[in-house]
C-alpha positions as CSV (number, residue, x, y, z in Angstrom):
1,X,5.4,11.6,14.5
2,X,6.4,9.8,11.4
3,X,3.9,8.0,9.3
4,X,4.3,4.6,8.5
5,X,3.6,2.9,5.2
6,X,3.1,-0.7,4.4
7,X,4.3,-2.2,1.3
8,X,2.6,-5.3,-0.4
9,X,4.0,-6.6,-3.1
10,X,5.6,-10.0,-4.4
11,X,8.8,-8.4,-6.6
12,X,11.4,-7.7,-4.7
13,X,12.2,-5.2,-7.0
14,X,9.9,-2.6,-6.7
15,X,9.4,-3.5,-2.9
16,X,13.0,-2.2,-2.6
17,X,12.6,1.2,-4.5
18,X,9.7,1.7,-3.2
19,X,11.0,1.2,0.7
20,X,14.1,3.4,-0.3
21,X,11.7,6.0,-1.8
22,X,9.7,6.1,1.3
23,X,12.9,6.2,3.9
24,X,14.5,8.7,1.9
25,X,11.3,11.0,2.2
26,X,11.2,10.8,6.0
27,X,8.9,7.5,6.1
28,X,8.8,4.3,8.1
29,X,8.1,1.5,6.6
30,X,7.5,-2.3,6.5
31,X,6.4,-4.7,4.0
32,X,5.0,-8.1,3.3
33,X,5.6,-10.4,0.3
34,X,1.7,-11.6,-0.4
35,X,-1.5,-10.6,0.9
36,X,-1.7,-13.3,3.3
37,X,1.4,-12.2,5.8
38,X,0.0,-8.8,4.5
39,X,-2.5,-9.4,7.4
40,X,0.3,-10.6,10.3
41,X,2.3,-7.5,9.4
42,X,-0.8,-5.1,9.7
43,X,-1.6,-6.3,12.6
44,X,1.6,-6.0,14.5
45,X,2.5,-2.7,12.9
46,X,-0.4,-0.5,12.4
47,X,0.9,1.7,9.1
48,X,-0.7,4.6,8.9
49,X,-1.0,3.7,5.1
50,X,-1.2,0.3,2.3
51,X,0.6,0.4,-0.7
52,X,-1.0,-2.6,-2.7
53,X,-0.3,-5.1,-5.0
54,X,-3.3,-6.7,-6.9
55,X,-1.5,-10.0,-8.5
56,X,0.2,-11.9,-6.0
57,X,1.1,-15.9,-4.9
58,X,-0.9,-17.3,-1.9
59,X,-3.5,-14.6,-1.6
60,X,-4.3,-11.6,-3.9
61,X,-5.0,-8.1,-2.9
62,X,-8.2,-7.7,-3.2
63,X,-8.5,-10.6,-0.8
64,X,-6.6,-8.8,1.7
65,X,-8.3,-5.3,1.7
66,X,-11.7,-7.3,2.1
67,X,-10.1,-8.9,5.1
68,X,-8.9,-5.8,6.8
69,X,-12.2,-3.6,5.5
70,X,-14.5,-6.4,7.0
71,X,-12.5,-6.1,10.7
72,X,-13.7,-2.2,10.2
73,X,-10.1,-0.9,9.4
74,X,-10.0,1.9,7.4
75,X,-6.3,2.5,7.1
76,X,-5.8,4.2,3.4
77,X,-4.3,1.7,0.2
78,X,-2.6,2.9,-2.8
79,X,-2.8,0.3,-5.1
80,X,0.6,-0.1,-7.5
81,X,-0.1,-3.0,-10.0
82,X,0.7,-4.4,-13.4
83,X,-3.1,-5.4,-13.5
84,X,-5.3,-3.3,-16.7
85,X,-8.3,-3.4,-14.5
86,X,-6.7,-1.9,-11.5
87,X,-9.3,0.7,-10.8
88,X,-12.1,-1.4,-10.5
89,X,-10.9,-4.1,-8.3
90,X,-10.1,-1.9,-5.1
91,X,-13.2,1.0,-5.5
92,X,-12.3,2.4,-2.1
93,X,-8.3,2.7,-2.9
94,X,-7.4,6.2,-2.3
95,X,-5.4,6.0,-5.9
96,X,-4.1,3.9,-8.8
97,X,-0.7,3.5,-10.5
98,X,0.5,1.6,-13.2
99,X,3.4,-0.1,-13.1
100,X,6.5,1.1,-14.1
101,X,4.9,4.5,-11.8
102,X,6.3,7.6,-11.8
103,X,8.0,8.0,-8.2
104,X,6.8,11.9,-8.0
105,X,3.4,11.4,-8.5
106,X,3.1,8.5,-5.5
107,X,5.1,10.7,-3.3
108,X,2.5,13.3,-4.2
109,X,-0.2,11.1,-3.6
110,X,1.2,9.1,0.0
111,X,1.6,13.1,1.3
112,X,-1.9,13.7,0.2
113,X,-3.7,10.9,1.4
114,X,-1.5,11.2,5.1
115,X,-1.9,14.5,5.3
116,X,-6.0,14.6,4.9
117,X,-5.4,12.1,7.7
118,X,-3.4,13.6,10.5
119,X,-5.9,16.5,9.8
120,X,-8.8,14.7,10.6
């Protein structure tokens, strides 16, 4: 069955590469400009995993995790952000990347984090 990611993230930009790198490695994917539809779009389509955005207009991500985390989902986010204290603001994230990232090591890191999770 093919895993499904969910990208948050306000630039189009990276929300593109990052949707063609995820296609192109066998993914589905959807996304949501802000963390506020972030919560309309999780709903409806249940990813099996959260890329994040910290920074974002309307509702930050931070905002959003706490929403989902409170609801007692405990779908796995990657958070991708420009932010320096990215690390602290999402403890529970199941990684951290800087942007401009290095496309390798998130691949690495989604087939980690989904495969701990179909194992489970």
């Amino acid at each position: 069955m093919t895993k499904k990611i969910m990208i948050v993230d306000d630039d189009p930009a990276v929300t593109r590469y990052l949707k063609a790198l995820f296609t192109d490695n066998g993914y589905e994917t959807c996304t949501a400009d802000d963390g506020k539809q972030a919560m309309d779009v999780f709903l409806t389509q249940k990813p099996d995993l959260i890329t994040l955005d910290l920074e974002m207009p309307e509702e930050w991500g931070p905002r959003f995790f706490r929403k989902i985390s409170k609801k007692g989902y405990t779908t796995p986010v990657i958070v991708i952000s420009g932010l320096s204290g990215r690390k602290h603001s999402i403890p529970k994230a199941e990684g951290f990347f800087a942007k401009p990232f290095d496309a390798d090591e998130v691949l690495e890191k989604v087939g980690q984090v989904l495969s701990r999770r179909t194992t489970k």
